[in-house]
C-alpha positions in Angstrom: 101.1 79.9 93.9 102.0 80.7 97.6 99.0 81.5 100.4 99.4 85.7 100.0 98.7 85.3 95.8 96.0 82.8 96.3 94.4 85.4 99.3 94.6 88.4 96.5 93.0 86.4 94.1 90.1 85.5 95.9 89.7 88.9 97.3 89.9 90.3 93.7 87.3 87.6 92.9 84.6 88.3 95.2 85.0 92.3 94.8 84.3 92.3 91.1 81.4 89.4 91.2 80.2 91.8 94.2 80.7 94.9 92.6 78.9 93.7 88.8 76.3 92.5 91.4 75.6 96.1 93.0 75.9 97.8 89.5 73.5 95.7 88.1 75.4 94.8 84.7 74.6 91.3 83.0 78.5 90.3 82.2 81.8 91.4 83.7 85.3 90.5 83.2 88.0 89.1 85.8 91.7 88.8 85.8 92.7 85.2 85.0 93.7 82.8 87.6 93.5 79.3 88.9 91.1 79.8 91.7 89.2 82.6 90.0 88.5 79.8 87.0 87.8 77.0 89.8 85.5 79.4 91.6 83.8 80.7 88.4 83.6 77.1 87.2 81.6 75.9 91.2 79.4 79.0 90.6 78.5 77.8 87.0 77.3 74.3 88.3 75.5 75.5 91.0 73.3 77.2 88.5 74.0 80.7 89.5 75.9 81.7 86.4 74.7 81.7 82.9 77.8 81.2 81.1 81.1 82.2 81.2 83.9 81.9 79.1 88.1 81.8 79.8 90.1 84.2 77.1 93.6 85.1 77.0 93.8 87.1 80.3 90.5 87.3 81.5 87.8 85.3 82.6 84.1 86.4 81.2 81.3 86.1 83.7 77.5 86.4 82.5 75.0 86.2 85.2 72.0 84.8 85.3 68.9 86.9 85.9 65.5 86.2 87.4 62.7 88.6 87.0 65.4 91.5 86.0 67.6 90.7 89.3 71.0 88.5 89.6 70.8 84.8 91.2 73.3 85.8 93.2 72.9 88.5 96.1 76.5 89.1 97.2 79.6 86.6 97.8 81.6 87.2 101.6 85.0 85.9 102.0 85.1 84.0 105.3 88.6 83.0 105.8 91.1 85.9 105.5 95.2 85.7 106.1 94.6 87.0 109.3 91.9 84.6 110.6 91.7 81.4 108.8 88.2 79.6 109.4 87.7 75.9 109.2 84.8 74.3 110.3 84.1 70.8 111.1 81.2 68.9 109.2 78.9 68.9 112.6 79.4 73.0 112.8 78.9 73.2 109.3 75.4 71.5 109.6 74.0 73.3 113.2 75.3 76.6 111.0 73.1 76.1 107.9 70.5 74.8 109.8 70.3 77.7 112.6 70.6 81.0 110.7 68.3 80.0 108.3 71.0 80.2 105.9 70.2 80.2 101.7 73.0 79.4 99.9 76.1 77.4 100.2 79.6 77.9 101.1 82.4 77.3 99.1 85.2 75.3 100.9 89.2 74.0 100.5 89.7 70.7 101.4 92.7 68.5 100.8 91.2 67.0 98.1 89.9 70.2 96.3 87.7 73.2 96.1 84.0 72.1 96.6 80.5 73.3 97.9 79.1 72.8 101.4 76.3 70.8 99.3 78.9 68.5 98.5 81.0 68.3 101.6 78.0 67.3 103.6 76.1 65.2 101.8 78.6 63.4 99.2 82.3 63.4 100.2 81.4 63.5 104.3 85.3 65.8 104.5 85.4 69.5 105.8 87.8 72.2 105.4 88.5 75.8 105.4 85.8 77.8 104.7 86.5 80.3 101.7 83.3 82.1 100.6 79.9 82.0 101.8 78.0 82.9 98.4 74.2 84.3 99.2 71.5 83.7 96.9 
């Protein structure tokens, strides 16, 4: 998959989880593809997804709801073609630490997609930063 696909598919990604978000709706569907299920899979261990569930073309979301309201407030993309964003570890930190930031970013790193979480406190490697995912 060469960088333009992968930038479409993640684009894709966060405008339909942002858009089933906004509308409210308890289960959406996505076009299939290999970030979208890595993505979908982070989200799902992070607890912010209920379940979800890869068919023939699409991946099903269901979101996970607290008092009537999604988990999840909105996903951003960070790094676009245009301007790619990586961020040491020590930028990463001073970040979540000075905007007061809930939530966690997910980020690509040689060895993988991961969360901030992660990055920081298990695997001590830093990367580009893909999407910042608010809770």
């Amino acid at each position: 998959m060469n960088n333009a696909t992968t930038n479409y598919a993640l684009a894709d990604y966060v405008n339909n989880i942002n858009f089933g978000i906004i509308r409210g709706v308890r289960c959406i569907r996505i076009n299939k593809s290999s970030i979208g299920i890595r993505l979908t899979h982070i989200l799902y261990m992070q607890g912010v997804l209920r379940f979800y569930k890869i068919e023939n073309e699409y991946i099903a979301i269901f979101f996970k709801l607290f008092r009537s309201r999604h988990i999840i407030s909105r996903l951003k993309v960070i790094s676009k073609p245009s301007v790619r964003c990586s961020w040491k570890l020590a930028k990463l930190v001073r970040h979540i630490n000075t905007y007061n930031f809930t939530g966690f970013y997910i980020i690509s790193t040689q060895k993988g997609i991961y969360t901030s979480d992660y990055c920081l406190l298990q695997a001590h490697i830093s990367g580009e930063i893909l999407i910042r995912v608010e809770l």
